[in-house]
N, C-alpha and C positions, 0 to 999 in steps of 0.2 A: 299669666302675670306671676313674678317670682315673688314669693312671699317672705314679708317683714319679717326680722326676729331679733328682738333686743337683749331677750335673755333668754339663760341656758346653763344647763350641768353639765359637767363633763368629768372624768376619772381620768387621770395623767400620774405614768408610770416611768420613771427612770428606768433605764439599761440595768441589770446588774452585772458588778467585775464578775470576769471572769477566774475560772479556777484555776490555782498556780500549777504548774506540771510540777510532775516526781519522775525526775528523766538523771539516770548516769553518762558521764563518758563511755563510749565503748570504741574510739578508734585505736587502726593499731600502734603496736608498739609504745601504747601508752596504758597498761596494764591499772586495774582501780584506780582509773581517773577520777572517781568523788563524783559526786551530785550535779548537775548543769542544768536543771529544772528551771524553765523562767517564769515570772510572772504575769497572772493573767490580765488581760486587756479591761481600761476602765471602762465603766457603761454609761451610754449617750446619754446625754443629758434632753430635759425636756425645754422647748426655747420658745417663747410666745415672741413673734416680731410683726408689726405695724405692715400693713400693707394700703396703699391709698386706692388699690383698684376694688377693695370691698368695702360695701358699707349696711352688710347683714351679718347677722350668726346665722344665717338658715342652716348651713354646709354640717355646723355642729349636732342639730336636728338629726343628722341622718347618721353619726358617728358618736357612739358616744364615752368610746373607750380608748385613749391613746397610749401608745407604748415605744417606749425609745429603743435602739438596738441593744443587745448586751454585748458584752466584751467576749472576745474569742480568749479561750486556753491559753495559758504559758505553751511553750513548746522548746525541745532539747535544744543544749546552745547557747542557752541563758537568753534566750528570745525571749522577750516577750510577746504577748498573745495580743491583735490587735483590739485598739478600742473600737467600742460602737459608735457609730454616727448618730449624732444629735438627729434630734424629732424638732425641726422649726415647724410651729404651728400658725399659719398665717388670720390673723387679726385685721379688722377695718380700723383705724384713728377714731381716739374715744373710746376703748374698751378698760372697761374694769374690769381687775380679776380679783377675787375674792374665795378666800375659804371659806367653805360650807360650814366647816366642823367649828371652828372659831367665829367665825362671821370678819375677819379681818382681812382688811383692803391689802393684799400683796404688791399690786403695780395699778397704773394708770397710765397707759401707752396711749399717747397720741399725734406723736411726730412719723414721719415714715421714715422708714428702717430703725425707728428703735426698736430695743430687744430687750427680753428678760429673762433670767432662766426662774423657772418656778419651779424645777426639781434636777436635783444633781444625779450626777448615775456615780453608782455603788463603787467604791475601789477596788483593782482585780489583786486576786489572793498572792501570795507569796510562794515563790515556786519554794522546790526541798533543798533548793544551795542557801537559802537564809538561815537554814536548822543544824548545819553543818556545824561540826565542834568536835573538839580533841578526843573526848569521849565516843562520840558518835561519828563515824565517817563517812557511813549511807544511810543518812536519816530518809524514808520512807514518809515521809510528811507533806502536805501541804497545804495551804490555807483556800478555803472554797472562797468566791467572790462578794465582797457588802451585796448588800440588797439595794436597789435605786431608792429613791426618794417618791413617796407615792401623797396625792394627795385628790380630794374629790373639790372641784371648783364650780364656782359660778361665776359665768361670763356677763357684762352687764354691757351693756355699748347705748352711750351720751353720743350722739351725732356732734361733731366740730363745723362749728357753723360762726362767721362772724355775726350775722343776724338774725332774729328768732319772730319768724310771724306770729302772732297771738291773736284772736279774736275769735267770737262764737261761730258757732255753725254758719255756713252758707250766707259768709259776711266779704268773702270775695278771697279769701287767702289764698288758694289755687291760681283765680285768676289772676290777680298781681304778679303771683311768681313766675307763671306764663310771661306774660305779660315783659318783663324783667330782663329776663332769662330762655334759654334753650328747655329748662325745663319743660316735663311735656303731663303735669299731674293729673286726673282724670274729675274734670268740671262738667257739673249738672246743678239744673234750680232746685234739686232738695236738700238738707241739711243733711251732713256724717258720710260727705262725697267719697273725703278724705279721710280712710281708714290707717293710714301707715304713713309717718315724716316724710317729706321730700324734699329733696338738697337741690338746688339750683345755685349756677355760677355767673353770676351779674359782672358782665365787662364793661367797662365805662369807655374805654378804650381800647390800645394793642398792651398796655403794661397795667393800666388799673383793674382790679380785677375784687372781689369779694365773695362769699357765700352767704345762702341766704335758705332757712328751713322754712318748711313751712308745717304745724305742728297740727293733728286735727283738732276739731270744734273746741274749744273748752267751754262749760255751762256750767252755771252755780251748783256747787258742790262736787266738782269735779275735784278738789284736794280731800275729798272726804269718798273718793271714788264711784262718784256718778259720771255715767257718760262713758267718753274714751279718755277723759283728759288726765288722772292719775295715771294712766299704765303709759303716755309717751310727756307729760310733764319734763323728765326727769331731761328730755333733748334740751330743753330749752337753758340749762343750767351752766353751762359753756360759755355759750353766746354773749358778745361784746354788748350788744346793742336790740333792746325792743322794739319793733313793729308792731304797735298798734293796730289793727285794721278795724271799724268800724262802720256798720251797714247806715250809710247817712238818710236811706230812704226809711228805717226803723225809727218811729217816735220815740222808741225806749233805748236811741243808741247811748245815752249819757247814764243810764241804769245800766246796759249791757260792761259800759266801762268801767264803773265801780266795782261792778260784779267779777270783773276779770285780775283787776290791781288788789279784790281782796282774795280768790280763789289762788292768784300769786304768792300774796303772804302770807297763806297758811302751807302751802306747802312749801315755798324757801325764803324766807323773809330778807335773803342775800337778793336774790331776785331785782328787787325794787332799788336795790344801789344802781343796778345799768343804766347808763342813757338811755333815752326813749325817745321817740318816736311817733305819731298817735295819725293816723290816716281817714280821712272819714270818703271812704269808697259808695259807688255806684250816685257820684255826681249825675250822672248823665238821665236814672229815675227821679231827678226834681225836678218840682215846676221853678219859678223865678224869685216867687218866696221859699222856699224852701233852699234857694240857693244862697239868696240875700242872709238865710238866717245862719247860714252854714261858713259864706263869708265871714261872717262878723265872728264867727269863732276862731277864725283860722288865725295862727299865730308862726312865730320860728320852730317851734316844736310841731306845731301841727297842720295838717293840709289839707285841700279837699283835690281828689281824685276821683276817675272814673279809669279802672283796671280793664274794663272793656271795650269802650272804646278810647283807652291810651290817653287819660285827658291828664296832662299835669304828670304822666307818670316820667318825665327827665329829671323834672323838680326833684321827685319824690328819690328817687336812687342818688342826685348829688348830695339832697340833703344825708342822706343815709350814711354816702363815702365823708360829710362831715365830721359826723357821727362817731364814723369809726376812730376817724384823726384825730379827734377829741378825746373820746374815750383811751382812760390808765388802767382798766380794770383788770386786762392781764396781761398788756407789754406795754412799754415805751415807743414801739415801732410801728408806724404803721404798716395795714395789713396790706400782703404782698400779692 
């Protein structure tokens, strides 16, 4: 199994220009032909651009130094020396990049194939025909190449998700999104199944389509860093629209829920503006009161399901694609 990685350091080095030649004319019958030294070649630039077929840093794990080409030499002729090729550095949708040394947000790519350059390459020097002058006729000169643009970053990757499952441990959120979706996330009856996000793509039809995370357990005090639910928090903070999930066979699912809306708004008090959602899952563990009592809860915001055996789960994804339609929180369009 490939392993999650949401964050990461990395050291990203522009190209430097290359150095200008110090080259004379020497063909014939054109006796002190003067200086013809070109300029050296700029240096590549470093390019972070959006890719939709990843959706880890792991790759950065194992690299942690990047360098862009440098510029090749001036050369006689008044050539210039070629530039270096840009260093595109391929990113999943939802990455933050961030300087280490400032702490300051540089980009937040999350469309595919956008691009950023977060380091320019060096300009290439000046060949010895810029030095030329009345006085001087074979200036011996040239200028060496800028140095790239170097900086140490931290990569941070927010999953893009239009809906964010939430609920404690082993409260069925895997299964739902099974359940949902193709996704295939890895369910068992103990708690903290789900160690790492997982994205699933809920089709409603051949054009309807959404995404949907699924985030592990959060448990009180998880914005104060218990549990797993501080270090993948930060995915759910995109997301259009909250999913609920609620264990309905838990006497304490109505404590579990307070526990979650307020672990919510201590770590992003923005949170709480999205639409919601609220699902009270494993219908299928009640006896007839416990169903009656579940009923009566059930409202337009809320539903009772069973993600296992698929009870009510059509309801539960139109209402969702509602959801989305309704929801302004970060476009006017619905989601494609």
């Amino acid at each position: 199994m490939q392993r999650f990685v949401d964050l990461c350091e990395i050291f990203v080095l522009a190209g430097h220009g290359g150095p200008g030649k110090i080259g004379f004319r020497t063909e014939k019958f054109i006796p002190k032909g003067g200086p013809d030294g070109g300029d050296g070649g700029k240096g590549g630039d470093v390019v972070f651009v959006v890719d939709t077929n990843l959706n880890t840093l792991r790759d950065f794990t194992y690299r942690l130094k990047y360098h862009a080409e440098d510029g090749a030499q001036g050369e006689s002729g008044l050539r210039s020396g070629k530039g270096g090729d840009n260093l595109r550095i391929k990113v999943p949708p939802g990455t933050l990049i961030r300087d280490k040394d400032t702490g300051d947000l540089i980009c937040d790519l999350e469309k595919e194939g956008e691009e950023y350059i977060v380091c320019k390459g060096g300009k290439g020097g000046r060949g010895n025909n810029h030095f030329k002058s009345a006085t001087n006729q074979t200036p011996r000169r040239a200028d060496t190449g800028m140095p790239g643009e170097e900086r140490h970053l931290i990569l941070e990757l927010k999953l893009v998700a239009d809906v964010g499952l939430v609920g404690y441990p082993n409260a069925g959120k895997s299964t739902f999104l099974a359940a949902v979706s193709d996704a295939k996330p890895k369910i068992a009856s103990y708690p903290f199944t789900t160690l790492t996000p997982n994205l699933g793509v809920v089709r409603r039809d051949d054009w309807q389509t959404f995404t949907v995370a699924d985030i592990p357990g959060i448990i009180e005090g998880a914005s104060m860093g218990k549990g797993l639910g501080l270090q993948f928090l930060r995915h759910i903070q995109r997301v259009r629209v909250l999913c609920f999930i609620l264990d309905a066979s838990d006497p304490n699912y109505e404590v579990q829920f307070t526990s979650l809306k307020q672990e919510l708004l201590a770590y992003d008090p923005t949170l709480l503006n999205r639409s919601e959602l609220v699902l009270f899952n494993k219908l299928d563990a009640l006896d007839e009161e416990g169903r009656a009592e579940i009923d009566a809860a059930v409202n337009k915001d809320m539903i009772a399901i069973s993600a296992l055996e698929k009870i009510n789960i059509d309801v539960a994804v139109a209402r969702l694609w509602d959801k989305l339609l309704e929801s302004k929180l970060d476009s006017d369009v619905a989601p494609e």
